[in-house]
C-alpha positions in Angstrom: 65.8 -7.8 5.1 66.2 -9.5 8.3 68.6 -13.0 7.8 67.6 -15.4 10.3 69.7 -18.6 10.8 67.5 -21.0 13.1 70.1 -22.9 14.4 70.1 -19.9 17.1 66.4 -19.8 17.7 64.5 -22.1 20.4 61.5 -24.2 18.7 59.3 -21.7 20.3 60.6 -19.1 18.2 61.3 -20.8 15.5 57.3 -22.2 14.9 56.4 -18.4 15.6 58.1 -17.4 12.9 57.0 -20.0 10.4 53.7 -20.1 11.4 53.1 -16.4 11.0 55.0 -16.6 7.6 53.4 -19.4 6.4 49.7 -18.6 6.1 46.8 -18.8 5.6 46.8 -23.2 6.4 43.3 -24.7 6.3 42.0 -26.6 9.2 41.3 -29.9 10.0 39.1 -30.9 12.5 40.1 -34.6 13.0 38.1 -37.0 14.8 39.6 -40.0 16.0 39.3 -43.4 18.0 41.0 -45.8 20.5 40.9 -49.3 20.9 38.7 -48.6 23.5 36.0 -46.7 21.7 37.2 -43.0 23.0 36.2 -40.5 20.6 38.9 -37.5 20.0 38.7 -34.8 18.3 41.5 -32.0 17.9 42.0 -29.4 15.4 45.2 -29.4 12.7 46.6 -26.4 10.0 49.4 -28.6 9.2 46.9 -29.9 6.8 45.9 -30.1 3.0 44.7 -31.9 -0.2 48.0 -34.1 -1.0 46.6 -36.6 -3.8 42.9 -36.7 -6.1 43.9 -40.5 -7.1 43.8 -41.9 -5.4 42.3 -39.2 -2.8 44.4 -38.4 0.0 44.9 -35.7 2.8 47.8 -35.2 4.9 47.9 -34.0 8.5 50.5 -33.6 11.4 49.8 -33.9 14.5 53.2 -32.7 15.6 55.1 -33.2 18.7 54.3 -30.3 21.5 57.5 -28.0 20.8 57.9 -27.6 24.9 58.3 -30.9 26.0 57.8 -33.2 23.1 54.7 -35.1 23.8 52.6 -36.3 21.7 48.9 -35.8 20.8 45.7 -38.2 21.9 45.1 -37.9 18.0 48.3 -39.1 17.1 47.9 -42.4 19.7 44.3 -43.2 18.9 45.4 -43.3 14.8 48.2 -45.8 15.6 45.7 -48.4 17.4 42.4 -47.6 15.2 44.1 -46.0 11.5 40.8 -44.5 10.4 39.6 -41.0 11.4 37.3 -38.5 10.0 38.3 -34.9 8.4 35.5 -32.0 9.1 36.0 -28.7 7.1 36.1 -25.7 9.2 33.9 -22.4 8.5 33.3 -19.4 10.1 29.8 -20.6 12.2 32.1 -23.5 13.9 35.7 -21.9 14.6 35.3 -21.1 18.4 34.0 -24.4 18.9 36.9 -26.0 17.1 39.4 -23.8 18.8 37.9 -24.7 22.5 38.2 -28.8 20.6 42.1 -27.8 21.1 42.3 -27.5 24.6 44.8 -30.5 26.3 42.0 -32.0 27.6 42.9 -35.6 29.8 42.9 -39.1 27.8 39.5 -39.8 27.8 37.6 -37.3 27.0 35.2 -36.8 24.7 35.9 -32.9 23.0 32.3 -33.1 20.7 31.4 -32.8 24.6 33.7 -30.0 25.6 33.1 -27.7 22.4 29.5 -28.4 21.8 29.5 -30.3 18.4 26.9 -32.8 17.4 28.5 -36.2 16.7 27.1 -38.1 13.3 27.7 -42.0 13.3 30.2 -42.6 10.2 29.5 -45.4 7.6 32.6 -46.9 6.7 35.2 -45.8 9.9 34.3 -45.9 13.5 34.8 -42.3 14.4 32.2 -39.8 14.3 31.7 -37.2 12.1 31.0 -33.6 13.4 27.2 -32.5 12.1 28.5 -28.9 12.0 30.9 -29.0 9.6 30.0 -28.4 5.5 32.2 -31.1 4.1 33.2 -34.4 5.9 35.3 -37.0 4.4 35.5 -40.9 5.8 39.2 -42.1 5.8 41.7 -44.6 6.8 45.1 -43.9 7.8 47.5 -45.8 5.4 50.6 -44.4 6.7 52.1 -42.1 9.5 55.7 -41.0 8.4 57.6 -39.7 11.6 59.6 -36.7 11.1 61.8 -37.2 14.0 61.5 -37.2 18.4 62.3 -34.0 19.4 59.5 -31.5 20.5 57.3 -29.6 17.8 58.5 -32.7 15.1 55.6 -33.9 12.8 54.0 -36.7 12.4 52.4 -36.7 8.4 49.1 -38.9 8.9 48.1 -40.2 5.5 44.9 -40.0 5.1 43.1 -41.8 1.8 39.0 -40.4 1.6 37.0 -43.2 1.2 33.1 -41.3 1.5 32.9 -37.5 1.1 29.4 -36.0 3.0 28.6 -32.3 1.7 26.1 -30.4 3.0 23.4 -29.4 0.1 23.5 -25.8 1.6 26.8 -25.0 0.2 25.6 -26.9 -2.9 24.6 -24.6 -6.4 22.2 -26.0 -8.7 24.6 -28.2 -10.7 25.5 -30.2 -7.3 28.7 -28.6 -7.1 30.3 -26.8 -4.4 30.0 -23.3 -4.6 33.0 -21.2 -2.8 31.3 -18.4 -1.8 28.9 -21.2 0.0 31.9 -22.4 2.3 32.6 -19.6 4.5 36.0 -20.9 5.1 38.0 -20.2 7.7 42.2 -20.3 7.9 45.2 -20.3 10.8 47.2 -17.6 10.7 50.0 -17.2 13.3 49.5 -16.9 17.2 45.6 -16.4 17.4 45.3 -15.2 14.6 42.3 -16.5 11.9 41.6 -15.3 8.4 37.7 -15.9 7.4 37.3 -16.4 3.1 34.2 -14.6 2.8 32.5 -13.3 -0.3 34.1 -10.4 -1.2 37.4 -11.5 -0.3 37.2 -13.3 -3.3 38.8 -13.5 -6.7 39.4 -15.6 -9.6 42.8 -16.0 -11.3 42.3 -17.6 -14.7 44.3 -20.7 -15.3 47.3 -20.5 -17.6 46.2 -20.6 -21.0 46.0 -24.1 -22.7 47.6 -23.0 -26.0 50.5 -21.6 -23.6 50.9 -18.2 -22.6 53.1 -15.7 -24.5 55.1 -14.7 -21.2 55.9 -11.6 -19.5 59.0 -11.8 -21.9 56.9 -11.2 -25.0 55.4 -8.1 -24.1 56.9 -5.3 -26.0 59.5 -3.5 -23.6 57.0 -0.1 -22.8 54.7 -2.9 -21.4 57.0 -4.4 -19.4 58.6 -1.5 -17.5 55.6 0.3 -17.4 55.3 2.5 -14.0 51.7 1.9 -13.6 51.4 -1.7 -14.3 51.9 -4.5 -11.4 53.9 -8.1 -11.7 50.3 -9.0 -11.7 48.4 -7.0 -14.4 52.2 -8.0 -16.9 51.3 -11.8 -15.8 47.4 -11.4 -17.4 48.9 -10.2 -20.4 51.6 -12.8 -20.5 48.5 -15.2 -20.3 47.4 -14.5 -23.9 48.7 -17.1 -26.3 50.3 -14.2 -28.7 50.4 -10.5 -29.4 47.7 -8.9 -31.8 48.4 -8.0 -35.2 48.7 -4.4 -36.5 45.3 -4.8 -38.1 43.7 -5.8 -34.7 45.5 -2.6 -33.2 44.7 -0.3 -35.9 40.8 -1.3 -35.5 41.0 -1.1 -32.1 42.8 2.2 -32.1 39.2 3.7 -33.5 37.3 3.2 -30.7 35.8 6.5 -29.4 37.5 6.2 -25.9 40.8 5.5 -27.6 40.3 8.3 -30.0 39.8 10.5 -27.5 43.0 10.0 -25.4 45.2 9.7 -28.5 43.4 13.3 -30.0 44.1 15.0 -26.3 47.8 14.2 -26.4 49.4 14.7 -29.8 52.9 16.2 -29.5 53.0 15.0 -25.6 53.7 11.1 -25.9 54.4 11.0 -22.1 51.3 11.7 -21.1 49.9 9.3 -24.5 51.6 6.3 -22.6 50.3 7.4 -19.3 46.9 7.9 -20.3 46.7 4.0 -22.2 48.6 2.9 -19.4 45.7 3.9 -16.6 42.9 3.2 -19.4 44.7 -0.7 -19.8 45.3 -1.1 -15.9 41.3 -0.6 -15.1 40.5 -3.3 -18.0 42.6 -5.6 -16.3 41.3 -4.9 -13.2 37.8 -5.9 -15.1 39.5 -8.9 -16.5 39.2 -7.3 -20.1 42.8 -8.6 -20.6 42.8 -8.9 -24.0 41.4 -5.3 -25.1 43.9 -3.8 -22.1 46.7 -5.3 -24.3 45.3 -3.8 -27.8 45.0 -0.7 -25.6 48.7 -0.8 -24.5 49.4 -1.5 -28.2 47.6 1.5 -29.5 50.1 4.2 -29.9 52.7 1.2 -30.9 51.5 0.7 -34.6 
């Protein structure tokens, strides 16, 4: 394993690194204000949901790591603290990327990239039409994290109005994931895009409190064809079943069979149950993958 002490890398190299490592970061596509009335609007990974109450995002406009200036973003929030957060998907990300360019004070990058400006209802920057989800905030603090190029600056960001667009809406009014069509930063130019079958649900620990990994009895847990992941479903069940559960179970045809195939040969028993158990769990059928696992143990 490479052992990398930073004190010996540049900030360049150091923010490739971490950036890279530290992935995939949603985007924020900020607009902003002056005291003038110039609108900005500048894209941010160093970005996520911080706080639900009261409701608050944090972004960093961070220092530029080759000289140390600082961002129009950062500027206009310090003489107008409200701005606007636009969610990123896939339709919108070239624009938002070309919204990144260093563009002079002054001008307008809904211009430059092509995005429709929406008048806002409670802040004075605009909202971007494009986006899915828009959220209304003011600024109520900006933490500096020091002067030296590619330092942060945390914008705290409390939502005040959220504006979702009903085609990313399902039938209960809720937002539906697969809807979003998310997009992430990676490192360099690198993006990731969420899309449909990218995803997957990992049920939340279980509210009675999960056995552990520790529980499982030790076949289980050193098996060679289970994962740290399929051990953590079946550390998510709130206890082990009971040898009348098992014995039940054990009758199933498709258990049966396995356990009639391999009497005298418990290797292959184990490795049989094993494989069987691993595809339930990949079908989240954590529960009979555990009395399968169990069948032989009774």
């Amino acid at each position: 394993m490479l052992t990398i002490d930073i004190t010996k890398l540049t900030t360049i190299e150091l923010q490739n690194y971490l950036q890279y490592a530290v992935a995939p970061r949603p985007i924020c596509l900020a607009s902003t204000i002056d005291a003038e009335g110039n609108v900005n609007l500048s894209p941010f990974s160093f970005f996520n949901l911080f706080s639900t109450n009261p409701p608050v995002c944090i972004f960093s406009p961070s220092r530029r790591a080759r000289d140390g200036s600082t961002k129009h973003s950062l500027k206009n929030i310090l003489e107008v603290p409200e701005c606007v957060i636009n969610i990123v998907h896939y339709e919108m990300v070239h624009q938002q990327s070309l919204s990144s360019v260093e563009y002079p004070k002054g001008t307008n990058e809904f211009i430059k990239s092509g995005f429709m400006a929406v008048p806002s209802q409670m802040v004075k920057p605009p909202r971007v039409a494009e986006s899915f989800v828009q959220m209304e905030c003011v600024v109520t603090q900006v933490i500096s994290l020091g002067d030296k190029p590619g330092a942060g600056n945390l914008v705290l960001a409390e939502i005040k109005l959220m504006h979702i667009a009903e085609q990313v809406l399902d039938a209960e009014g809720k937002i539906d994931q697969q809807k979003m069509d998310h997009v992430a930063r990676l490192g360099g130019d690198w993006y990731c895009r969420v899309a449909p079958e990218n995803l997957f649900k990992v049920p939340k620990p279980n509210r009675n409190i999960g056995m552990g990994v520790d529980a499982l009895p030790y076949a289980i847990r050193n098996s060679k064809i289970l994962t740290g992941n399929n051990l953590g479903q079946l550390g998510n069940l709130e206890q082990l079943p009971d040898d009348a559960a098992i014995a039940v179970y054990a009758q199933r045809p498709e258990i049966k069979e396995i356990m009639d195939a391999t009497i005298g040969d418990s290797t292959t028993r184990e490795l049989q149950l094993h494989l069987r158990a691993k595809q339930l769990l990949e079908e989240d059928q954590v529960e009979e993958a555990l009395l399968t696992l169990m069948a032989d143990m009774i």
